[in-house]
C-alpha positions as CSV (number, residue, x, y, z in Angstrom):
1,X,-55.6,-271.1,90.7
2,X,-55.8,-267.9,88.5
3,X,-55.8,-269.7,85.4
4,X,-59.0,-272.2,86.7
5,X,-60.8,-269.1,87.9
6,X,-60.0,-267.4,84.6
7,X,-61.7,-270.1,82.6
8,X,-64.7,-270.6,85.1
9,X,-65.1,-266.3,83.9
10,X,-64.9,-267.1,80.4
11,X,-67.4,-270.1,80.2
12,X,-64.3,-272.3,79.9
13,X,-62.0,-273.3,77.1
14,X,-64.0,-274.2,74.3
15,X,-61.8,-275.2,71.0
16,X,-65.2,-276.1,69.1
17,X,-64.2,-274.9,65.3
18,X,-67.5,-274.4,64.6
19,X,-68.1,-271.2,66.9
20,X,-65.1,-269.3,65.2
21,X,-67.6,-266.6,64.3
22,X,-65.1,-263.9,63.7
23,X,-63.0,-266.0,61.3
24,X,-59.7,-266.2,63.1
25,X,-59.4,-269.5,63.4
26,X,-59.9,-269.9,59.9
27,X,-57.5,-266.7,59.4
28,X,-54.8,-268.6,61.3
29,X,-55.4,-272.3,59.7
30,X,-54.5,-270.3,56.4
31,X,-52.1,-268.1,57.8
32,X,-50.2,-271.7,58.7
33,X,-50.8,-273.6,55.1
34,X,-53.1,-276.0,56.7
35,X,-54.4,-278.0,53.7
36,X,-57.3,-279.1,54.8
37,X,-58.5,-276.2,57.3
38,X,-62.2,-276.4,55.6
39,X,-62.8,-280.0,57.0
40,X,-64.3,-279.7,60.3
41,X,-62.9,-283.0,60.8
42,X,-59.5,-283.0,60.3
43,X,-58.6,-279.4,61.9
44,X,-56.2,-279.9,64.6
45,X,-58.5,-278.7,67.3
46,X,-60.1,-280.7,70.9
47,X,-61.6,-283.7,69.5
48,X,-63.9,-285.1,72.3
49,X,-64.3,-288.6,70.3
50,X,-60.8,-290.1,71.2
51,X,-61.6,-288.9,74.8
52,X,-64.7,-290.6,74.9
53,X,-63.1,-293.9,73.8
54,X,-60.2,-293.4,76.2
55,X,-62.6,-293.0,78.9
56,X,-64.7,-295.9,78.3
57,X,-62.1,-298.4,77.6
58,X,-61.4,-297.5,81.1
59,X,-64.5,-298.1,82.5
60,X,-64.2,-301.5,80.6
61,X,-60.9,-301.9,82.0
62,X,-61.0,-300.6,85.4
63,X,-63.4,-303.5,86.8
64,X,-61.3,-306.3,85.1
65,X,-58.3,-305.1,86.5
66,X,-59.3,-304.8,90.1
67,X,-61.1,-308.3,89.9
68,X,-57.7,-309.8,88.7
69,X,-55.9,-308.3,91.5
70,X,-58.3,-309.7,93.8
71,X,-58.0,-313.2,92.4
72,X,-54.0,-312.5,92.5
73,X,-54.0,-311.7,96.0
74,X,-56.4,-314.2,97.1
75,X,-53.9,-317.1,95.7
76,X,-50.6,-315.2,97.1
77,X,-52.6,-315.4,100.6
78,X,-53.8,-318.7,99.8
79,X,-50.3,-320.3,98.9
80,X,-48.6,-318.1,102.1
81,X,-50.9,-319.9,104.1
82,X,-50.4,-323.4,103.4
83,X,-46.7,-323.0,103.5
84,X,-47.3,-321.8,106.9
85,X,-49.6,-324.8,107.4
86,X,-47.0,-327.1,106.2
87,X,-44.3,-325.7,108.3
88,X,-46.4,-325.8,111.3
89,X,-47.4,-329.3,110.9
90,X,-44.1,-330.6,111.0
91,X,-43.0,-332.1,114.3
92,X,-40.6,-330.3,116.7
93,X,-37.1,-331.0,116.4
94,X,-35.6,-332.9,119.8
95,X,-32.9,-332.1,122.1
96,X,-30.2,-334.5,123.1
């Protein structure tokens, strides 16, 4: 709870390379013997891209998913039914 209203105080956590104005970022990608710490690209900070493909694979996904489940259950209660049909419609066994 403190660390949420922390973040809400500070604007959130935002690992953006480009708005390391005071160089330490930079400092610290050196300081490491990052080799390619002058590529935006490929500096090992929040990338939002693989989250936005994440995301929307599961908005593809999600739909598919819940229709096929329908379809699944609709057969399971489909079959479970004409068993019961089939066991109903056979003729009562008779006493001696």
């Amino acid at each position: 709870m403190a660390l949420r209203a922390a973040c809400k105080a500070l604007g959130g956590l935002n690992t953006n390379s480009a708005l390391d104005y005071d160089g330490y970022f930079e400092g610290k990608m050196k300081q490491i013997a990052f080799a390619e710490w002058q590529d935006p690209i490929r500096l090992p900070c929040h990338n939002p891209m693989p989250t936005a493909v994440l995301s929307m694979g599961l908005v593809i996904l999600a739909p598919l998913l819940v229709s096929s489940g329908l379809v699944l259950d609709t057969v399971t209660r489909g079959r479970r039914e004409m068993k019961m049909l089939a066991y109903l419609s056979q003729p009562a066994l008779k006493r001696n």
